[in-house]
NUNU-322902 format. One line per 8 residues: number of its first residue (from 1); their letters; for each residue x, y, z of C-alpha. Coordinates in steps of 0.2 Angstrom, whole numbers, plus 2048, in hexadecimal, padded with zeros to 3 digits. Example, Ala and Ser with C-alpha at 12.3 -4.5 7.8 and 13.67 -1.06 7.14 Angstrom:
// residues 2
1	AS	83E 7EA 827 ~ 844 7FB 824
***
This chain:
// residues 384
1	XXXXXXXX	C4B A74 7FB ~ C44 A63 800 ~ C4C A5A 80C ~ C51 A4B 7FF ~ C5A A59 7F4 ~ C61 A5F 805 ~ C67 A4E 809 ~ C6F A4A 7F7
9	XXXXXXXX	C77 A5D 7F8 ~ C7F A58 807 ~ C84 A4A 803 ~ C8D A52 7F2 ~ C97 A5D 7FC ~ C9D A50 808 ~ CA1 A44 7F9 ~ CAD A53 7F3
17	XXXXXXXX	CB3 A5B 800 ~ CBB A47 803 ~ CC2 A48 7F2 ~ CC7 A57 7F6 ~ CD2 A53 804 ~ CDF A49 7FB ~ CE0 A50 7EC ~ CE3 A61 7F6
25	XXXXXXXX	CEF A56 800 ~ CF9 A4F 7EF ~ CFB A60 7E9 ~ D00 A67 7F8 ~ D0D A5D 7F8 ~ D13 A5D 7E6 ~ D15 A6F 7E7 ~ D1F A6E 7F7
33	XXXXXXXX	D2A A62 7EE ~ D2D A6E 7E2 ~ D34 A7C 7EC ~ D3D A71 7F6 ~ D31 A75 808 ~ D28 A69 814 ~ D23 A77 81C ~ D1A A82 80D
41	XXXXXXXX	D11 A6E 807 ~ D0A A6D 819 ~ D06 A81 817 ~ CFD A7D 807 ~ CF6 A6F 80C ~ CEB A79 81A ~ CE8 A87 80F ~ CE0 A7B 800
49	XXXXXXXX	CD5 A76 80D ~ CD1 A86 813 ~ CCB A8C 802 ~ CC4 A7D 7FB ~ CBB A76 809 ~ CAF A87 80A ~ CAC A86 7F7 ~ CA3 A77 7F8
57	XXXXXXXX	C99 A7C 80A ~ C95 A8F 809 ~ C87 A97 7FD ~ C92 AA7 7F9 ~ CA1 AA0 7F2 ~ CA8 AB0 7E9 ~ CB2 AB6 7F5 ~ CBA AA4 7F8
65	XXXXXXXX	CBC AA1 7E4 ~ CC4 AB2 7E3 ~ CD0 AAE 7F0 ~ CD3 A9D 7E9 ~ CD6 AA6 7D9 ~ CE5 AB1 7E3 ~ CEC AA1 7EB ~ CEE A97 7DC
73	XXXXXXXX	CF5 AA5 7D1 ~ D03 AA9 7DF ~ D05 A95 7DF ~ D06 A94 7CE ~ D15 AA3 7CD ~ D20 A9A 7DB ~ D21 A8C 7D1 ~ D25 A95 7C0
81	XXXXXXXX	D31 AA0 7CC ~ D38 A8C 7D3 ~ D3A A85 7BF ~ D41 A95 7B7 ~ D4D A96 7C6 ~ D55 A82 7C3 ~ D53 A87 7AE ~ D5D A97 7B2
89	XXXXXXXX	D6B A8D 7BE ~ D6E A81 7AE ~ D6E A8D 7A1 ~ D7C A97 7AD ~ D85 A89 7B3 ~ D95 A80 7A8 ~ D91 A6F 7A3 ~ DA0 A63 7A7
97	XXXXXXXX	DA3 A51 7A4 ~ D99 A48 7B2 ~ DAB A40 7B6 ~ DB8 A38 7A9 ~ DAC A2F 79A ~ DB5 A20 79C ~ DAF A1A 78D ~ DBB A27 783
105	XXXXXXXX	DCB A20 78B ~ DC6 A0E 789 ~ DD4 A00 77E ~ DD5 9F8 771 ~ DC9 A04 76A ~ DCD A0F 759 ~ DC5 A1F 760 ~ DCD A1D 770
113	XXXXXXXX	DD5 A2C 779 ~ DE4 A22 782 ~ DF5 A23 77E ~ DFC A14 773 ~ E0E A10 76E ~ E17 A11 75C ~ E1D 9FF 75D ~ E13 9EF 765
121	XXXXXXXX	E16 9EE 778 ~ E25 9E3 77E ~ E1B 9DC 78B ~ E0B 9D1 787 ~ DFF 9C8 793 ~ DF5 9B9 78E ~ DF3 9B2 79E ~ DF1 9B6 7B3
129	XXXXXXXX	DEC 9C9 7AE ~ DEE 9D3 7BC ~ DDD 9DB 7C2 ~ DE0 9EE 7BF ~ DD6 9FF 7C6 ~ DD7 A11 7C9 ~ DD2 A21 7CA ~ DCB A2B 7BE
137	XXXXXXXX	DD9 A39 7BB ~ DE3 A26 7B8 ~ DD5 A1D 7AD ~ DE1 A24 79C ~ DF1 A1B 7A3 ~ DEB A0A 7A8 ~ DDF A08 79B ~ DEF A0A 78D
145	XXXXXXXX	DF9 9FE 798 ~ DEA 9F3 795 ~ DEB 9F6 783 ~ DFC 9F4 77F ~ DFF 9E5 78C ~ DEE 9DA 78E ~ DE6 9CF 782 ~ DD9 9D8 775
153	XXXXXXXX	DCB 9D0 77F ~ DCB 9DA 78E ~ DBE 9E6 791 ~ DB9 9F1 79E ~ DB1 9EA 7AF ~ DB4 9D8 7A8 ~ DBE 9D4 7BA ~ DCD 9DA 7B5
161	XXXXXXXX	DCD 9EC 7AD ~ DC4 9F3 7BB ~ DBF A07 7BF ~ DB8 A0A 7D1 ~ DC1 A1A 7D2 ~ DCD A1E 7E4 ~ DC0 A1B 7F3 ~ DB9 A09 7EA
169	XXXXXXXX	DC9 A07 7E2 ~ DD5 A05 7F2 ~ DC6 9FC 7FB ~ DC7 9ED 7ED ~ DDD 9EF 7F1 ~ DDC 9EE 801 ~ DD0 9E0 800 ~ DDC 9D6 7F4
177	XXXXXXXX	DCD 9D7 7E7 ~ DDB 9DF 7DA ~ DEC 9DF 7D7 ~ DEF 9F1 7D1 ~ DE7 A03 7D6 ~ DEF A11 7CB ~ DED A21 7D5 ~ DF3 A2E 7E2
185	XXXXXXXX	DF8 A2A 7F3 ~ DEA A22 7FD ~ DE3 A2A 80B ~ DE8 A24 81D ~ DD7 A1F 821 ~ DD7 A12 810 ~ DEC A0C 818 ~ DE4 A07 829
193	XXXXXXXX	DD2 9FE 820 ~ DE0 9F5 815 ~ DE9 9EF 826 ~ DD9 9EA 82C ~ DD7 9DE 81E ~ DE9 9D7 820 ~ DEE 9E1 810 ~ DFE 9EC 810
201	XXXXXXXX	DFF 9F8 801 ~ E0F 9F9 7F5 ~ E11 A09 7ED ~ E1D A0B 7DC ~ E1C A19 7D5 ~ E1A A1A 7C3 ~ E17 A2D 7BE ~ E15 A41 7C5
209	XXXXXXXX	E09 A4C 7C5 ~ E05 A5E 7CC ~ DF9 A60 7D8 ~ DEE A6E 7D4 ~ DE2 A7E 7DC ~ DD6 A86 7CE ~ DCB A94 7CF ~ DBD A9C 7C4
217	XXXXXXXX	DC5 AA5 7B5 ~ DBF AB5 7B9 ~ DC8 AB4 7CA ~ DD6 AC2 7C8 ~ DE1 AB9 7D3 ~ DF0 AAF 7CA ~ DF8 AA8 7D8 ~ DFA AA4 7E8
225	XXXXXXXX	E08 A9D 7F7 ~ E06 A8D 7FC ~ E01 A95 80E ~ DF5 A9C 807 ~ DED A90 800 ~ DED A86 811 ~ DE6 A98 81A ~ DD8 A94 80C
233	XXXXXXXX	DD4 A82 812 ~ DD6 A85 824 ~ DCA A93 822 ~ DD7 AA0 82A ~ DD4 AA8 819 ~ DC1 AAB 812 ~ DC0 ABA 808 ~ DCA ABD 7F7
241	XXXXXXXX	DD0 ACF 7FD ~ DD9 AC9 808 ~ DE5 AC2 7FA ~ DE3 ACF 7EE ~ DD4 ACA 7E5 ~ DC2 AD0 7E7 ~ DB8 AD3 7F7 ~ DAF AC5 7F4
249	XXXXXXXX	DAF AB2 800 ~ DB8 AA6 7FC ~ DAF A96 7F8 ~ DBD A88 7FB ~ DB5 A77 7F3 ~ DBC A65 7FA ~ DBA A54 7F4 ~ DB3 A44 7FD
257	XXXXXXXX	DBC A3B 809 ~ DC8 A2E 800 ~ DC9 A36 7F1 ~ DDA A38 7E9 ~ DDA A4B 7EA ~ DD3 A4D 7FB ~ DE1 A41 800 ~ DEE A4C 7FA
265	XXXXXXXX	DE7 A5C 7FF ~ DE6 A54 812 ~ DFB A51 810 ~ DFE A63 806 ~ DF7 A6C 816 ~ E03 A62 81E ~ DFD A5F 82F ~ DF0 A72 82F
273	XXXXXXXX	DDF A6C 834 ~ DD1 A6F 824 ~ DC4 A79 827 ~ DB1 A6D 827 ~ DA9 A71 816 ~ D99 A76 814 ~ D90 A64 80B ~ D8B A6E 7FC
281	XXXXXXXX	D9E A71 7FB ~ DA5 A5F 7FC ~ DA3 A56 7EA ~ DA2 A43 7E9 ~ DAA A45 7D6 ~ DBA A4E 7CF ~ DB1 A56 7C4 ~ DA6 A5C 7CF
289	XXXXXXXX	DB0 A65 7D6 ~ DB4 A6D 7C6 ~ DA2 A70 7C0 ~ D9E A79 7D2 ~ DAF A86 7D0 ~ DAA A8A 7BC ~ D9A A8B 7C2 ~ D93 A9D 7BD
297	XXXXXXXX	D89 AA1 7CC ~ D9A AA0 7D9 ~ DA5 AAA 7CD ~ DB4 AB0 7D4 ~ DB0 AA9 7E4 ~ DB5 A95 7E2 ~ DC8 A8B 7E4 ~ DC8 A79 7DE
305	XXXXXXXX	DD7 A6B 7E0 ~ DD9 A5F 7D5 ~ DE8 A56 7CB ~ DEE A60 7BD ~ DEC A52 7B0 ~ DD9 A50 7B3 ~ DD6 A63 7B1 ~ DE1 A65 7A1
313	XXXXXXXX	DDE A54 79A ~ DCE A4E 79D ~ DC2 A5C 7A2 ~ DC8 A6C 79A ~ DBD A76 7A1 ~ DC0 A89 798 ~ DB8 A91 7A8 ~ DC4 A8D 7B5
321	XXXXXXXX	DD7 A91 7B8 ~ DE4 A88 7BE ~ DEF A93 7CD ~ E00 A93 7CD ~ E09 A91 7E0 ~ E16 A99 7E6 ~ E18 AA2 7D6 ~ E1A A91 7CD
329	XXXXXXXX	E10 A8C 7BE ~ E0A A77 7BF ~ E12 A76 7AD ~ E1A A66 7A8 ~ E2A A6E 7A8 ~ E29 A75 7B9 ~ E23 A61 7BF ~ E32 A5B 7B7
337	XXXXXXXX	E3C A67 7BF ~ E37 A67 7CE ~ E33 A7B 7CF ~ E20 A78 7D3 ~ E1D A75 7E5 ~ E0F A6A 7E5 ~ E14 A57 7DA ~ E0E A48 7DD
345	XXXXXXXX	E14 A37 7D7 ~ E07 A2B 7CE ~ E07 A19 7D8 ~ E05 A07 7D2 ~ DFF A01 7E2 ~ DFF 9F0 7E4 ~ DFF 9E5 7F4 ~ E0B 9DB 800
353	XXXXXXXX	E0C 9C9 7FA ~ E02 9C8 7EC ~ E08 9B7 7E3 ~ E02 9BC 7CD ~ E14 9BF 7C6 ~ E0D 9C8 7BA ~ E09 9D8 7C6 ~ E1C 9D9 7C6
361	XXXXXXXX	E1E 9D8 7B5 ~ E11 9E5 7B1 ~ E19 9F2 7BE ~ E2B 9EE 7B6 ~ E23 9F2 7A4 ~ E1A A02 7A9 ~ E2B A08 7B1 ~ E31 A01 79F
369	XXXXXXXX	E36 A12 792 ~ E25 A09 78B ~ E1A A0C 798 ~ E24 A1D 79D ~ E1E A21 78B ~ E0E A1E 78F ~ E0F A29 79E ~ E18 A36 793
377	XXXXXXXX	E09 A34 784 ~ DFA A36 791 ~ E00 A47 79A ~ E08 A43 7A9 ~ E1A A44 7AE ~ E26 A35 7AC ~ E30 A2F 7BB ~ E3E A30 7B1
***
């Protein structure tokens, strides 16, 4: 070869092996992105060069193309192995309700899913509405309240039927942004940031519900002591066989900080510490938490919380079962009567001095046999 061809030769291979280099860089980190490891893209990314780089330079390049050839076909099989791994988790897993579809349960709405009266509402607001929110097990109450009491043009998010569920909801309370949350108890941590802003809460409560531990259905256990539950969540307790079940760990989901059902489960254990959850085992969302306890994969293995209402009236979810404690059943006899060991009363929570009239009004309508009806209609337990 002539030293021109030698020179433009040379010049070839340098040319590609600097496209080379990023491209092998791209895909090395692409397919590290795709199994989740920063490790493996950096691992790749040497190996690409590895093999690539000789290609282009050596004059016998069988052996390099037959191990190129190995490489990519075991890169090509992780990958399959990666997608028919998530496309085996969704086909397995049981698809729930992101969290409530507000957009079911919304008023003046024919299709609507909220409770309505038989006869027109006693009590009518044209004027000074009070800003109203929520959480989501509560979005069926206060939106029929809406519907039966304020005027036909009020619409959801329009400033003052509002839904930013329990952690944003007591944040806007406590900073005087509404005038009514309808939800559980707040958490002590939302009392003290209300104090901080000058805001006391008010609390009237306006319903009952049971607070509720599920499991997977395939969980053989039916029942368990209220001190066993707590063993559970101070992770005193951590296998099944332990309680009679299976010998298999307990996976003992929580909720975020805030939430409503977090809240409550803090004042069930009544003072026991709860264990730190694991993050995968801490859900932002009620349903969530549902989702992760019907989920195939954990079985048997999972408990939830939640509020009785939410499971039974809102998410349905075939694949979980609701405990009873202390040999009690959460029925809505056994709230009304007081057997069930674990109630809690649904608040109006409103706040110290706040001057619309009509906040008092609605509270007094709500505690109304109209409003009571309304409770009744929706699935929760009246107070009276």
């Amino acid at each position: 070869m002539d030293k021109s061809k030698k020179w433009v030769d040379i010049i070839c291979k340098a040319v590609l092996t600097a496209v080379i280099i990023p491209i092998s860089f791209f895909a090395s980190l692409f397919i590290g992105l795709i199994v989740y490891s920063e490790f493996i893209a950096y691992a790749l990314m040497a190996v690409l060069f590895a093999f690539f780089i000789p290609m282009i330079w050596v004059k016998n390049r069988k052996k390099v193309l037959i191990g190129w050839s190995i490489f990519f076909a075991v890169t090509a099989v992780i990958t399959g192995i990666k997608f028919g791994a998530e496309a085996y988790d969704r086909s397995i897993t049981i698809n729930t309700t992101p969290n409530i579809n507000v957009h079911e349960y919304l008023p003046f709405e024919e299709e609507s899913k909220i409770a309505t009266l038989d006869e027109d509402s006693s009590l009518k607001f044209e004027d000074n509405l009070p800003i109203v929110d929520g959480a989501a097990a509560v979005f069926p109450v206060y939106s029929a309240f809406v519907n039966a009491v304020y005027p036909e043009t009020t619409e959801l998010w329009d400033g003052v039927f509002e839904y930013n569920n329990t952690v944003g909801g007591y944040k806007m309370l406590g900073e005087r942004q509404t005038d009514i949350f309808f939800g559980a108890y707040p958490s002590e941590e939302q009392i003290e940031e209300a104090k901080y802003h000058g805001t006391e809460f008010v609390y009237t409560p306006i319903g009952y519900d049971a607070f509720v531990f599920f499991v997977h259905k395939d969980n053989p256990i039916d029942n368990l002591t209220s001190e066993q539950v707590r063993a559970i969540y101070s992770g005193e307790i951590t296998n099944w066989k332990e309680l009679g079940g299976k010998n298999e760990k307990i996976a003992a989901y929580q909720r975020n900080e805030g939430s409503g059902s977090q809240s409550m489960l803090i004042r069930f254990m009544n003072g026991t510490e709860i264990m730190e959850a694991p993050t995968e085992m801490v859900n932002d969302l009620m349903s969530g938490i549902v989702e992760r306890v019907s989920d195939y994969r954990s079985k048997s293995g999972s408990i939830g919380f939640s509020f009785r209402y939410y499971l039974e009236g809102i998410i349905k979810n075939p694949d979980i079962k609701i405990l009873s404690i202390d040999g009690v059943a959460p029925t809505v006899e056994n709230i009304k009567n007081g057997t069930y060991p674990i109630t809690g009363p649904l608040y109006a929570v409103t706040y110290e001095g706040n001057e619309n009239e009509n906040v008092h009004e609605l509270i007094e309508w709500i505690l109304s046999e109209e409003g009571q009806e309304i409770i009744e209609k929706t699935g929760y337990v009246a107070i009276n």
